[in-house]
N, C-alpha and C positions, 0 to 999 in steps of 0.2 A: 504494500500500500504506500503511494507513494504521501511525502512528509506535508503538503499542504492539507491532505485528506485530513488525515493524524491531527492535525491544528486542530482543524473545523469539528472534528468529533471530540477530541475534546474538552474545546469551548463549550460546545453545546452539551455535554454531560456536567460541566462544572456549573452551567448557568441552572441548569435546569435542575441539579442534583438543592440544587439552596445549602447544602454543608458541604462539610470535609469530606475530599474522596480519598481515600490511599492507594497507593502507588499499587498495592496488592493489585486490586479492583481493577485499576489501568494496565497492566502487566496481563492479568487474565483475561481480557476483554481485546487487547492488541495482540497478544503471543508477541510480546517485541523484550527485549531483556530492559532491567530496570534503568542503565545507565543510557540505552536509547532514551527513554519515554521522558527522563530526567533533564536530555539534555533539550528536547522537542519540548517542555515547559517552560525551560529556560530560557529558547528562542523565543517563544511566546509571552512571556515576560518583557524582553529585550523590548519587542517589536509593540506593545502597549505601553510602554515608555515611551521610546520614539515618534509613535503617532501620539502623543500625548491626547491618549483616551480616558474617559471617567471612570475606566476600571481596570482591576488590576488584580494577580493571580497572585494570593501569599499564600507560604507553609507553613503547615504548621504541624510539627514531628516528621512522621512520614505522610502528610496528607495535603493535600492541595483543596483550595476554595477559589473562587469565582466571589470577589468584592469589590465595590465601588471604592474609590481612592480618598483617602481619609479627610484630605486635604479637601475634599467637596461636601463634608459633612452639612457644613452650616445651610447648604444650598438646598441637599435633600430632607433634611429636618423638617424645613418649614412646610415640603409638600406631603412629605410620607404621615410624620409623626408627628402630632400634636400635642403627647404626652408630655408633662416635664420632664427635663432630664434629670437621669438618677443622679444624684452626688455623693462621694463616699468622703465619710468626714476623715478627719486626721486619726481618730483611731482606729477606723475599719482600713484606710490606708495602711497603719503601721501594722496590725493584724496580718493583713494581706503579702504583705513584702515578709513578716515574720513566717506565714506558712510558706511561701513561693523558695526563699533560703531552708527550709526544713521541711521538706515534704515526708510526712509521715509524722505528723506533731500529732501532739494529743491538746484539747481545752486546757488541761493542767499546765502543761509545756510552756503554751504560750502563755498563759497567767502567767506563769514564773519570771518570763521573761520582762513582760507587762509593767506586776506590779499591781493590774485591776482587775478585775471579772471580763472577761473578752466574748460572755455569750451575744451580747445585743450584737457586737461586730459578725459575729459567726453565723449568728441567724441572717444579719443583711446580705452579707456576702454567698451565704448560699441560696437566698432568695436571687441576687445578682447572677446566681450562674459563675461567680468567678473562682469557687474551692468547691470541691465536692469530697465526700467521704470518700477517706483511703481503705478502711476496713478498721480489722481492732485492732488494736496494741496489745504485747505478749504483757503486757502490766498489770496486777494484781484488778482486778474487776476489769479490764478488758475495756480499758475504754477505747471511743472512737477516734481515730486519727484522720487528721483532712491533708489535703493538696489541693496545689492549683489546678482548674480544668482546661482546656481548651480555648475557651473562650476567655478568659485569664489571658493567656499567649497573644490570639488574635485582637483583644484589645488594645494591649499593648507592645503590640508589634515584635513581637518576638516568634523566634523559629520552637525553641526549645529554651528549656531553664538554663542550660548551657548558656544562652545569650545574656542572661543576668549581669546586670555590671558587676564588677568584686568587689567585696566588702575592705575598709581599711582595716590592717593589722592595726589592733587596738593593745593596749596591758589596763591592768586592774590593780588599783590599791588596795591597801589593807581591809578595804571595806568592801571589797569587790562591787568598786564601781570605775567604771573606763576611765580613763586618764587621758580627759579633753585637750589638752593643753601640750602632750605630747604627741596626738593626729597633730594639730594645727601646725606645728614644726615639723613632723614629718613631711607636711603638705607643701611649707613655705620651701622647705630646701629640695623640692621634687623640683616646684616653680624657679628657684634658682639656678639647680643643672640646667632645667630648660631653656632659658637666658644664656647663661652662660656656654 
């Protein structure tokens, strides 16, 4: 089959599928090996870049979607959705980056981390679609452990966790609390080499 065919089908399975497809699915459906089908997306990428069209193919894991480019949000809000938008305050924010860095937390976990009760966060956030349960924890009563979902990723434009920006090496005083004061210096003389 020749490669414009391959394009056009699929476009039209990504547009028409409304979620994530995996590479599986398009593998068994073309008999073609995965690093063809990978690189025939990629080209299809490329070339909706290029024509600077209103949509665009992201991944995410092993899986491919069909979405409108982020950057036009504001444009289709007004005609799609009328709803407000959801807001996530600063502690379902900090919540959220706490499971995203620790997939396989438990409620406890991230209290600890906290400092407060992180249920209200955990109920928005899974109302949001953006953590979903991981299963139990081998921990005395077996509680539940969350991670981020998919839609996590695709929001915020990542491939995999792997994409995460890295956390800075941090140290702890005697009170086992971070030692603000040595990031900001380790920061400034990062900015220095960089200069220099």
């Amino acid at each position: 089959m020749e490669i414009e065919k391959v394009k056009s089908i699929i476009e039209a399975i990504l547009f028409a599928a409304g979620r994530p497809v995996s590479i599986k699915e398009l593998i068994i459906l073309f008999e073609l090996p995965k690093e063809a089908l990978e690189n025939i997306i990629l080209l299809m990428k490329e070339e909706y870049k290029e024509t600077n069209r209103g949509i665009e193919i992201i991944k995410i894991e092993d899986k491919y979607q069909l979405c409108t480019k982020k950057e036009l949000y504001e444009y289709i809000y007004q005609i799609i959705d009328k709803r407000a938008k959801p807001n996530l305050s600063n502690a379902a924010l900090e919540t959220l980056s706490i499971i995203a860095y620790n997939p396989q937390i438990t409620r406890a976990e991230i209290e600890a981390i906290r400092g407060v009760s992180a249920d209200a966060c955990i109920y928005k956030l899974l109302e949001f679609g953006l953590i979903e349960e991981a299963g139990k924890s081998d921990l005395p009563g077996k509680p539940m452990t969350y991670k981020t979902s998919n839609e996590f990723l695709k929001m915020f434009g990542y491939t995999s966790l792997n994409d995460l920006p890295h956390l800075p090496k941090y140290k702890l005083d005697e009170n086992q609390q971070i030692i603000i004061d040595d990031i900001i210096e380790n920061k400034e003389e990062k900015s220095d080499e960089e200069e220099g």
